[in-house]
N, C-alpha and C positions, 0 to 999 in steps of 0.2 A: 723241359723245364728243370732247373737245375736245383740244386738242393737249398741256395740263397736264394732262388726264386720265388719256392713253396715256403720259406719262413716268412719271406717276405709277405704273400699272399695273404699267410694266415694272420701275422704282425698287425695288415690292414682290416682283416675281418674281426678282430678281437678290437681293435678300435672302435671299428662300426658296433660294433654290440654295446661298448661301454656307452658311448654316446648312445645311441637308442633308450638303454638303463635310463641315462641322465635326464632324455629328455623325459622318458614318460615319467619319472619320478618328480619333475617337476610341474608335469600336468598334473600329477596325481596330488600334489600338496596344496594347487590352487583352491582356495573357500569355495569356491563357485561350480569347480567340477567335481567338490566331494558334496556338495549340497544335491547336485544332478544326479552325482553316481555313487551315493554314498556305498562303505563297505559290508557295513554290518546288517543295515536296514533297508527295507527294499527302495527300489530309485523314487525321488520324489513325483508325482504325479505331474505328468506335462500337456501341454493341448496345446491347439491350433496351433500354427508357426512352429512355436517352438519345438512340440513334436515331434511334428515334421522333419523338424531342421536334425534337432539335438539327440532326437531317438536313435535314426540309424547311424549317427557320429560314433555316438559311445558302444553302442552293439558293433562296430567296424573296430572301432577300438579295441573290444574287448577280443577279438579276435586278432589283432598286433600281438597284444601277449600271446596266446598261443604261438605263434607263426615266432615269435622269439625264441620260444622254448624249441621250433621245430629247426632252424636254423643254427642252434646249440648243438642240436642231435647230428646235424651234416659237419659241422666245425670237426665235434669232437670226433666225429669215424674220420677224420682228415688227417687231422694229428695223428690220431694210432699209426693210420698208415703212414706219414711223417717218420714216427717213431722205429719202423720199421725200417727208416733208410739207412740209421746210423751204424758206421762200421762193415757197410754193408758194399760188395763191390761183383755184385749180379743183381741182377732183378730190378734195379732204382727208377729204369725207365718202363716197369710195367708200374710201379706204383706210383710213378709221375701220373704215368696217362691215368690212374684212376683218383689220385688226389686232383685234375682235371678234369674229370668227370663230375667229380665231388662239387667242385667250385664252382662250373661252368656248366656244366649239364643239368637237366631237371632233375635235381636230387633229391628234392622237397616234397615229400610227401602231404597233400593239402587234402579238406575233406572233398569228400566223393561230391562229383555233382550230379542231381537229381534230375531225370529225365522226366518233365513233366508227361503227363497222360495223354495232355492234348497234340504231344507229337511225337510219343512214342509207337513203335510198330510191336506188332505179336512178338518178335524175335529182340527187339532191344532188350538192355542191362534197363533195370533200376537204378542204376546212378552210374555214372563215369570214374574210374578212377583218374586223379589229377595230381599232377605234377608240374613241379617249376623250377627255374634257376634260381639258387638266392639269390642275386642281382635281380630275377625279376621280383622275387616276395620282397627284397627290400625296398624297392621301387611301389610297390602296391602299401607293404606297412608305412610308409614315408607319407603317402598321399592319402591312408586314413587317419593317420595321425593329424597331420594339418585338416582334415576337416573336422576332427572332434577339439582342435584349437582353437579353432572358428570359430566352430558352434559357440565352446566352451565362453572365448573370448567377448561374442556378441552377446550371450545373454548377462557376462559380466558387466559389458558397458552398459546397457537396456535396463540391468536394477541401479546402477551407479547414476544413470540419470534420473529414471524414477523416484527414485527411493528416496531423494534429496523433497524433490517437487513434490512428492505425498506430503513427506513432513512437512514442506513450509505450509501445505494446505490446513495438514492437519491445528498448524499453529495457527494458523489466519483462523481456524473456525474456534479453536478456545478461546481467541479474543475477539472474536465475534459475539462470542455468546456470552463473554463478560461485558463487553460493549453496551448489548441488548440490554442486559440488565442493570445496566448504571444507565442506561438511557430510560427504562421503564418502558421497553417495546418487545419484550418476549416475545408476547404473544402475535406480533404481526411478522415477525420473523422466523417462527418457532417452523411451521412448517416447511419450507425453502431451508432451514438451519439442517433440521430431521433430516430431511431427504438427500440436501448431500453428505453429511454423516453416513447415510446409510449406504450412500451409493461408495464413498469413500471406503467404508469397509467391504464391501463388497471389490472397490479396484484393486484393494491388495489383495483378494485370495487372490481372481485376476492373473493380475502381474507376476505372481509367484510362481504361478502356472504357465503360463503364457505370454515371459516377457516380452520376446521377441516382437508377439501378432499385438501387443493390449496398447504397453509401455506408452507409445507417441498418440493414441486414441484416447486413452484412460488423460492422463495430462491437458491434451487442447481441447478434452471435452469437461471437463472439472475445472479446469485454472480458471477461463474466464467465468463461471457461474459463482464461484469462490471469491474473485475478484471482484465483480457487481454485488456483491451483498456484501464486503468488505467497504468500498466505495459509500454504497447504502449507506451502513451505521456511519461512515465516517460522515459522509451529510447531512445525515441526523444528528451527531453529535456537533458540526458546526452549526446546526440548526439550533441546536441545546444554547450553544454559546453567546448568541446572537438573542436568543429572547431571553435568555439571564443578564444579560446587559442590558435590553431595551429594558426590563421588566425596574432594573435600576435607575436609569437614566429618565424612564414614564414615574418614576416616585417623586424624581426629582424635580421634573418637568411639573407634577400635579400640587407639590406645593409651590413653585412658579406662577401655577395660573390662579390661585386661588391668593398670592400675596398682590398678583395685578388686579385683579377681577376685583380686590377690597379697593385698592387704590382709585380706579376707575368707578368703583361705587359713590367712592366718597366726593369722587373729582364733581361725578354729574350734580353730588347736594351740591359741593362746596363752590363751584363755578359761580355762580349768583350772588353767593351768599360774600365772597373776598374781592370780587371784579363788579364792577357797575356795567350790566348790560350782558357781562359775561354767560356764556354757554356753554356746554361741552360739544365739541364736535361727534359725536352718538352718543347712543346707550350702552350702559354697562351691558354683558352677556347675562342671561337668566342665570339667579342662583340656581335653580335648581339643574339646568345643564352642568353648571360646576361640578355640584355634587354629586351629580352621575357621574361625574367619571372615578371615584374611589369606587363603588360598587360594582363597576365594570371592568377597573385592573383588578379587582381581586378575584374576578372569574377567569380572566387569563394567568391569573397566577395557579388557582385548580386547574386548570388544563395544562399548565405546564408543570406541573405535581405530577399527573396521570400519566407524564408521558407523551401528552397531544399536542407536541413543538409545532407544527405545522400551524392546526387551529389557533396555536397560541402567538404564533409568528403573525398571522395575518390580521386576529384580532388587534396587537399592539400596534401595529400600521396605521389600521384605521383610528384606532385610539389616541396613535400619537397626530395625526392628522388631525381629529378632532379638536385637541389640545392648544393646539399651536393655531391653530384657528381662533380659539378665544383671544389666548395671547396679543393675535393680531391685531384683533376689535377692542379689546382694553387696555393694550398699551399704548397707544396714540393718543390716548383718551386720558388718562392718570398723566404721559409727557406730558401734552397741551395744559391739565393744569399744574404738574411743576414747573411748565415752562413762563407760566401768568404769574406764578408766585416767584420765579425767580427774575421774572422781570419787576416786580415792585420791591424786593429786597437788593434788585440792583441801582433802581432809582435814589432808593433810600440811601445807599452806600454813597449813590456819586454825590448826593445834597451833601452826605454828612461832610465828605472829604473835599468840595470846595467848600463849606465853611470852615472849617480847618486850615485850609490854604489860606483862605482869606484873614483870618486871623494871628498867623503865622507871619506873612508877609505886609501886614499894617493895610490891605487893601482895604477902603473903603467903601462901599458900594452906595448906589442911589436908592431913594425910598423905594423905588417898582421894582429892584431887584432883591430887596429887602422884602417887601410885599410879597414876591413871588414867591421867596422862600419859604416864608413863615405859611401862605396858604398851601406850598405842597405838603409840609408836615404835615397838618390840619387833616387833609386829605390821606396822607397813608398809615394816619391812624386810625381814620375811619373806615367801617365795612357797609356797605362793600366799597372797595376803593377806583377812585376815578380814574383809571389811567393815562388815560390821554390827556386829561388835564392836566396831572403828574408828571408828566413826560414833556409837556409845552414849558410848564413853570421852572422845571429842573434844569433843560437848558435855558431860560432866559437868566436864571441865578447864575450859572455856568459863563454864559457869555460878559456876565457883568464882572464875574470874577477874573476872567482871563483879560479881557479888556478886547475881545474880537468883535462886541455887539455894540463900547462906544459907553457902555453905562457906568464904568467906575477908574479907578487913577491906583496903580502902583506905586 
């Protein structure tokens, strides 16, 4: 090996080391592997999986630095002897073949290996001494370094997923439990609220410990429980929503039945009393059903004070049912007699306006149309009034008017 050969050699070994520096000092700067392995304070405590995983990473690791420092020591007795060639014109190919021995041969002294008991004989060493090529410790530091990467790397990605899905939990259960109490349900909540609280904090010690084994357990056993009691209030607050409206709409609805119920009171007197022969088609609804129903919205209004949407939701149901039931029975009953009064206020109109016409246009009419008229007046001044008599005479005045029935001359 020539004298540009051994610079060379060493050229590429001083490479390999700066790069090794480079990487470990980029592993070392990682948040996640100083939180694992911090410098000052002892390692943070790890379990299951991770342990497993991450323990003997960084203990592999921590033995790459040594095996740097010990591949320093073979470099530099390389160079001395290097040193030794220059100028130098005997001897270069004994310190070849030992700067080849340096580089290529087991030059590395590693620790001793431990001959366990159970298969040691009377005559064995207590430990082995060992040796290696640095090509082969670099091949061995290369291959713990990627598994404390690893390690390093999965427990990064294990709290990067976690750690988001805690919080959003944690935020889903502060409005949960502002929810609870703008809905006035603490206390039906309060225990299932507790309990994942607790187990929440309980997943982050967990996780901290044991990203790797908790991280994807801790989440699909928390998210959906957090979710259904999320859901929960959210139903209960549409539930909120829903009987604040009805509870509006049944006020409105209640003086509705109580302006028909009067109407339809008055219809059943006034029927007889405006129409000859007239009747109402039923009965008013009992006052006193009416009136039950203001004392009975304002019990669903206290349940929905307390909190008791449910109760309150299904009371207003039946209530509005109720409601609109009367509605039913007393507004056919109040139409029917506006619809009598507004048939004898439409007789009235039509007498008034052929007479009108008839006067307008010089029509004269004959005495029986003249007759007819004057007795429908007669009639819709009087109570109660004859309708159907009213109704004969108005068109026979009508027909004399137009001149269709033959009784009067344009």
């Amino acid at each position: 090996m020539s004298v540009e050969a051994v610079d060379l050699r060493l050229a590429e070994w001083d490479e390999r080391l700066a790069r090794i520096d480079e990487s470990l000092l980029a592993l070392e700067a990682e948040p996640t592997y100083q939180m694992l392995a911090p410098r000052s304070l002892p390692r943070a405590p790890l379990e299951g999986e991770t342990a497993r995983v991450v323990g003997p990473a960084l203990d592999a690791l921590g033995e790459v630095f040594e095996q740097r420092g010990r591949l320093t020591e073979v470099l530099d007795r390389a160079r001395a002897v290097r040193a030794g060639m220059d100028g130098a014109f005997w001897g270069n190919d004994e310190r070849e073949r030992e700067i080849a021995a340096l580089l290529d041969g087991p030059s590395v002294a590693l620790p001793p290996r431990v001959t366990p008991l159970s298969r040691r004989t009377l005559l064995d060493p207590a430990a082995e001494e060992v040796r290696a090529a640095p090509a082969q410790v670099l091949a061995a530091m290369a291959g713990a370094f990627e598994r404390a990467r690893d390690a390093v790397v999965a427990v990064q990605r294990a709290w990067e997923t976690v750690d988001p899905a805690l919080r959003r939990m944690e935020r889903q259960l502060e409005d949960a439990r502002a929810s609870a109490a703008s809905l006035g349900v603490e206390a039906v909540v309060a225990g299932e609220l507790g309990a994942i609280e607790g187990e929440l904090g309980a997943a982050r010690v967990r996780v901290a410990r044991d990203p790797l084994g908790t991280s994807g357990e801790v989440v699909g056993r928390l998210s959906p429980r957090v979710g259904a009691l999320a859901a929960e209030l959210g139903a209960t607050a549409a539930q909120r929503g829903r009987v604040e409206q009805g509870l509006v709409r049944a006020r409105e609805l209640l003086a509705e039945v109580r302006v028909v119920r009067g109407r339809a009171a008055a219809a059943v007197v006034a029927f007889p009393e405006e129409v000859e022969g007239g009747r109402a088609p039923g009965m008013a609804t009992d006052e006193g059903l009416v009136e039950g129903l203001a004392p009975w919205l304002g019990k669903m209004g206290e349940a929905a004070a307390r909190g008791r949407w449910a109760a309150a939701e299904v009371g207003l149901q039946k209530w509005t049912e109720a409601a609109r039931a009367y509605v039913a029975n007393d507004g056919p009953i109040a139409a029917a007699f506006e619809a009598v009064l507004g048939r004898r206020e439409e007789l009235a109109g039509r007498l008034s306006a052929r007479r009108a016409q008839a006067a307008a246009r010089g029509v004269v009419v004959g005495a029986d149309a003249e007759a007819a008229a004057r007795e429908a007046e007669g009639l819709l001044a009087r109570r109660p009034a004859r309708l159907a008599r009213v109704t004969e005479l108005v068109e026979r005045y009508e027909r004399a008017v137009t001149g269709r029935g033959g009784g009067g001359r344009g």
